[in-house]
C-alpha positions as CSV (number, residue, x, y, z in Angstrom):
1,X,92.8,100.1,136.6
2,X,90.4,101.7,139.4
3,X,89.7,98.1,140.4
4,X,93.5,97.0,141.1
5,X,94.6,100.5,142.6
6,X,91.9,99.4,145.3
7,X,92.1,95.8,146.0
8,X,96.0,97.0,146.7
9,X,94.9,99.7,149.0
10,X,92.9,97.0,150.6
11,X,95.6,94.1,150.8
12,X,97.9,96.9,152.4
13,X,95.4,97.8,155.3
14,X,94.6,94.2,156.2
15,X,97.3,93.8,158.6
16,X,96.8,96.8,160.0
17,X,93.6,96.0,161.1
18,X,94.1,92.5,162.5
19,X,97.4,94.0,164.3
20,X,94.7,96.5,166.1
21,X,92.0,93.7,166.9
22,X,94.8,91.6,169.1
23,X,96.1,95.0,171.3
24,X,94.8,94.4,174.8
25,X,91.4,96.5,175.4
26,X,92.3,98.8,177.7
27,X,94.3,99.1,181.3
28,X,91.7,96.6,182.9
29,X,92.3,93.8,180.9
30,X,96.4,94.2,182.0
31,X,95.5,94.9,186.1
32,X,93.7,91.0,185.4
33,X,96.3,89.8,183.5
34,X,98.8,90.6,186.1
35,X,96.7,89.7,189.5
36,X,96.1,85.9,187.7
37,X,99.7,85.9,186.8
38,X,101.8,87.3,189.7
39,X,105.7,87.8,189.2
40,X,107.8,85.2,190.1
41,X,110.7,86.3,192.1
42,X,114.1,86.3,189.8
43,X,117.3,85.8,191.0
44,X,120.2,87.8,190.2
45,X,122.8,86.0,191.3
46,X,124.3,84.9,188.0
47,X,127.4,86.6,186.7
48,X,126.5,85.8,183.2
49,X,125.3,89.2,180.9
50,X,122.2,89.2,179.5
51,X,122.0,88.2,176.2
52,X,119.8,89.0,173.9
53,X,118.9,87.8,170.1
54,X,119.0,90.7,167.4
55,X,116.5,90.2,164.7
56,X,117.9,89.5,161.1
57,X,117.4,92.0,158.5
58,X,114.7,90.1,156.7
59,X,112.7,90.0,159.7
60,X,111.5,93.6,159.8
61,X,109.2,92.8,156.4
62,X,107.4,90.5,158.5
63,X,107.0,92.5,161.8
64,X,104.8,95.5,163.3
65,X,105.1,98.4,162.2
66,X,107.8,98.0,160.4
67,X,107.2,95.2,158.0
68,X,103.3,96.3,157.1
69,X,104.5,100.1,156.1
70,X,107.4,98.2,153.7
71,X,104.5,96.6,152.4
72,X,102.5,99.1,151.8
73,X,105.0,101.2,150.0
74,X,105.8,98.4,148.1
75,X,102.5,97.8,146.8
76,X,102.0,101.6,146.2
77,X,105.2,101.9,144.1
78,X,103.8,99.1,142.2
79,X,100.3,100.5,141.4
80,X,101.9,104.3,140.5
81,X,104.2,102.3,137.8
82,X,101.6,100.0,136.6
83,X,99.6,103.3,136.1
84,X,102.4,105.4,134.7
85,X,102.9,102.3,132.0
86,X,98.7,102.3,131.1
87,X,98.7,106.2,130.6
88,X,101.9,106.3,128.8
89,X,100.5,102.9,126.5
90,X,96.9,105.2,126.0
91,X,99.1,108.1,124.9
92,X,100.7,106.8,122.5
93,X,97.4,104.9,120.8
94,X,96.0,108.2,120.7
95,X,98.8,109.7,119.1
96,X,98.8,107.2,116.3
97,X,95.4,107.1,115.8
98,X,95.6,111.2,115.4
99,X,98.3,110.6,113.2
100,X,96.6,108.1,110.6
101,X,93.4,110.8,110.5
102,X,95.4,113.7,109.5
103,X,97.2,111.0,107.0
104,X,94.4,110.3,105.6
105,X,93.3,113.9,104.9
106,X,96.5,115.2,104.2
107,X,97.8,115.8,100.2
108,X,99.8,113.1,98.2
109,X,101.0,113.9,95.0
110,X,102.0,111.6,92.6
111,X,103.0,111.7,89.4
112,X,102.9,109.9,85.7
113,X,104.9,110.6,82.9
114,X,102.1,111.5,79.5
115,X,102.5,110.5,75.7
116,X,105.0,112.6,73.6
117,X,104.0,115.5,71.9
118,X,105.9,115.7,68.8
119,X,107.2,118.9,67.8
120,X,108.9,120.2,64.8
121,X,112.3,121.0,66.1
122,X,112.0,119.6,70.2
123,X,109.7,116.6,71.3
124,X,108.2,117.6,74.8
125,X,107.5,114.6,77.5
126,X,104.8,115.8,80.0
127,X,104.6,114.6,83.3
128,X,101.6,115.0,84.9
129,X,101.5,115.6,89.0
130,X,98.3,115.1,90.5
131,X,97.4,115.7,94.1
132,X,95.0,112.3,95.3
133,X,94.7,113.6,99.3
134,X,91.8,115.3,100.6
135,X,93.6,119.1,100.9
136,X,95.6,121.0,99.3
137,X,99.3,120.8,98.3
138,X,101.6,124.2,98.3
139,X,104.6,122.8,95.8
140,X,108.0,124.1,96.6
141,X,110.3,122.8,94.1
142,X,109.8,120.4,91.0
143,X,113.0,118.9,88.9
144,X,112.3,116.6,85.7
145,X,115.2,115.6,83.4
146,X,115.2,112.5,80.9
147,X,118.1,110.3,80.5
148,X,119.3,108.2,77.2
149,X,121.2,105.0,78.5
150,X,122.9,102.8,75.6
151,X,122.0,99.2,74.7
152,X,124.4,96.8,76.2
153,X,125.8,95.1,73.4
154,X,125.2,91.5,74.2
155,X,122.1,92.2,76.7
156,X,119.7,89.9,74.7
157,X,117.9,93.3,74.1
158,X,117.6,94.2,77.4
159,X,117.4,98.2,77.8
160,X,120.5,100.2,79.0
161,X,120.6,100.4,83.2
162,X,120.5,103.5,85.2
163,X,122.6,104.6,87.6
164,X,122.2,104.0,91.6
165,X,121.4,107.5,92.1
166,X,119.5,109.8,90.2
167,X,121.5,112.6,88.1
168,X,120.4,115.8,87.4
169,X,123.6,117.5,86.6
170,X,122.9,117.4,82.6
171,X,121.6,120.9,82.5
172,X,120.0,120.2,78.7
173,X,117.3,118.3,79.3
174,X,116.4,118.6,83.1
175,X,113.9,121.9,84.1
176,X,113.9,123.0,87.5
177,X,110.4,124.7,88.6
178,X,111.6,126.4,92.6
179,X,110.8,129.6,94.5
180,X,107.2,129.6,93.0
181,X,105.2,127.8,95.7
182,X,101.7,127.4,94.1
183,X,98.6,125.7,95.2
184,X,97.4,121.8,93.7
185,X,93.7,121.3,95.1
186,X,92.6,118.1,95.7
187,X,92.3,116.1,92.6
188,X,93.8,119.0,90.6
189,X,97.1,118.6,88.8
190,X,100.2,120.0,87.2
191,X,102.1,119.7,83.8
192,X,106.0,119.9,84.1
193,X,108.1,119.2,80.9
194,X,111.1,117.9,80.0
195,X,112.1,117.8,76.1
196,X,113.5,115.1,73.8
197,X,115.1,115.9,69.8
198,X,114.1,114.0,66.7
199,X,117.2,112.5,66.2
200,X,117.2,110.7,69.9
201,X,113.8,109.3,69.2
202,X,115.1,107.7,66.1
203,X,117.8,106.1,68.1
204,X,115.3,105.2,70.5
205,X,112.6,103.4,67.8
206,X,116.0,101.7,66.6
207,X,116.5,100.4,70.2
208,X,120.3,101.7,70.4
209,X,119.4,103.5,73.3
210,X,116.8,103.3,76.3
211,X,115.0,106.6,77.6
212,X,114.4,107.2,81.1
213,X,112.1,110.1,82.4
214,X,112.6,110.6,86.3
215,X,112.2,113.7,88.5
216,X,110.7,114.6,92.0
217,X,108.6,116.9,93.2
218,X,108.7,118.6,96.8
219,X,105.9,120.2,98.8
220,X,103.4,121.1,102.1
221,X,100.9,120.0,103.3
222,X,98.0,122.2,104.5
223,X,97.1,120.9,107.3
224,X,100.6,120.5,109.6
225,X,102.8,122.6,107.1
226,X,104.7,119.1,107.4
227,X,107.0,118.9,104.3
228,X,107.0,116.0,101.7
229,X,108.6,114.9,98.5
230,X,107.6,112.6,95.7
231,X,110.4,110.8,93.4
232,X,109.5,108.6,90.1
233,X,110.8,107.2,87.4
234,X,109.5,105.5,84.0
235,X,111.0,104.1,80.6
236,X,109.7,104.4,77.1
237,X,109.3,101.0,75.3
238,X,109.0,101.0,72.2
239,X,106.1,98.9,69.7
240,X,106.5,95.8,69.4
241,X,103.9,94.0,67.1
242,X,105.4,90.5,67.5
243,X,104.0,90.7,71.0
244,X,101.6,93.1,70.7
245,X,103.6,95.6,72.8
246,X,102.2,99.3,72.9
247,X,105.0,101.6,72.7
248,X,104.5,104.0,75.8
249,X,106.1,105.1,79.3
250,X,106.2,102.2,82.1
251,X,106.9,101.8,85.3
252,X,109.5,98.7,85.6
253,X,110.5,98.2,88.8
254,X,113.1,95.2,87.8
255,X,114.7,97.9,86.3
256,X,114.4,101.1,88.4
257,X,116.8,101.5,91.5
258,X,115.0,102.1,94.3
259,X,116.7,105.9,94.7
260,X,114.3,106.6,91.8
261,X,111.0,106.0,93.6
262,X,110.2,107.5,97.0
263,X,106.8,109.0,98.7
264,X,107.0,110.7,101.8
């Protein structure tokens, strides 16, 4: 950039300098210009007015002074913009580049939805948040809930769907963790539950209805207080020996709107 600022400041001084090497020297060199070239008398008897020609408008951006300070100023306008646009470019390189650093230390949280754990009244469902950045994670708020979603009746088996968007407004099932704002270390995690009864895992093993486990969880980071939330969603299929099918929570993303599932 150093390089082009001066070959500019150079281009705009060129005429300058060849405009100063073609002034007469000095008052000598006019006293010999006039005594080799004496006036010729002029006669002034013509009643026509003098007429002279008016340059055009164009013709002062090839003219002295004029023309080589329009230059100049163009060229310098030219070099201050092209700099303005390098340091703004460089700005914003080192803005991203400080931003992917401190996204790389920063906390993520996920989170995976455990086994049941049978009970003898309640089933719980565990879901297990885990913090994979490099600092720690100050949690805010956490809401789990599970959702039972009837078979279609001619679906070929296909599980119930969910809705667009997420519903928490069963109080029964869902469990709202806020106002505690604890610390997740790196790699260290959290158990929130929500809670299933024996009778609805029968209906689920008969396949009459689908479960759904989905929550969020909301929390700082350490290292620019910068605020984030994690959303998730899984379903429980059920064994299936015919195909060798594990019963278990999965993430099915033909399934799953994408309200469900969000990392920020």
């Amino acid at each position: 950039m150093r390089r082009l600022v001066t070959v500019l400041a150079l281009l705009a001084l060129a005429p300058v300098t060849m405009a100063f090497q073609h002034q007469p020297s000095g008052a000598q060199d006019r006293q010999a210009a006039q005594q080799a070239n004496p006036p010729t008398p002029v006669s002034v008897n013509c009643n026509c007015a003098a007429q002279t020609d008016k340059p055009q408008g164009w013709h002062k951006l090839v003219t002295w002074p004029e023309g080589i300070a329009t230059w100049a100023l163009i060229l310098t306008l030219f070099a201050i913009g092209w700099q303005s646009w390098e340091t703004r470019r460089a700005a914003e390189a080192a803005k991203k580049s400080a931003d992917a650093v401190v996204d790389s230390e920063r906390a993520w949280i996920t989170a995976k939805v455990k086994e049941i754990r049978h009970g003898l009244n309640v089933d719980h469902i565990p879901i297990e948040f885990k913090n994979e950045g490099r600092t720690s994670a100050k949690v805010q708020r956490i809401c789990v809930t599970r959702l039972l979603v009837p078979f279609p009746e001619s679906g070929w088996g296909r599980p119930g769907e969910l809705p667009a968007v997420p519903v928490y407004s069963d109080p029964e099932p869902t469990v709202v963790t806020q106002g505690k704002d604890f610390i997740v270390a790196p790699s260290g995690t959290h158990l929130a539950y929500t809670f299933l009864f024996p009778r609805d895992l029968e209906l689920i093993k008969a396949r009459k209805v689908s479960l759904y486990v989905y929550g969020e969880i909301e929390y700082l980071d350490t290292i620019r207080l910068k605020s984030h939330k994690t959303c998730f969603c899984e379903i429980y299929f059920v064994e299936d020996k015919a195909s060798n099918e594990r019963a278990g929570f999965r993430f099915a993303p033909n399934l799953i709107p994408p309200a469900y599932i969000c990392a920020t």
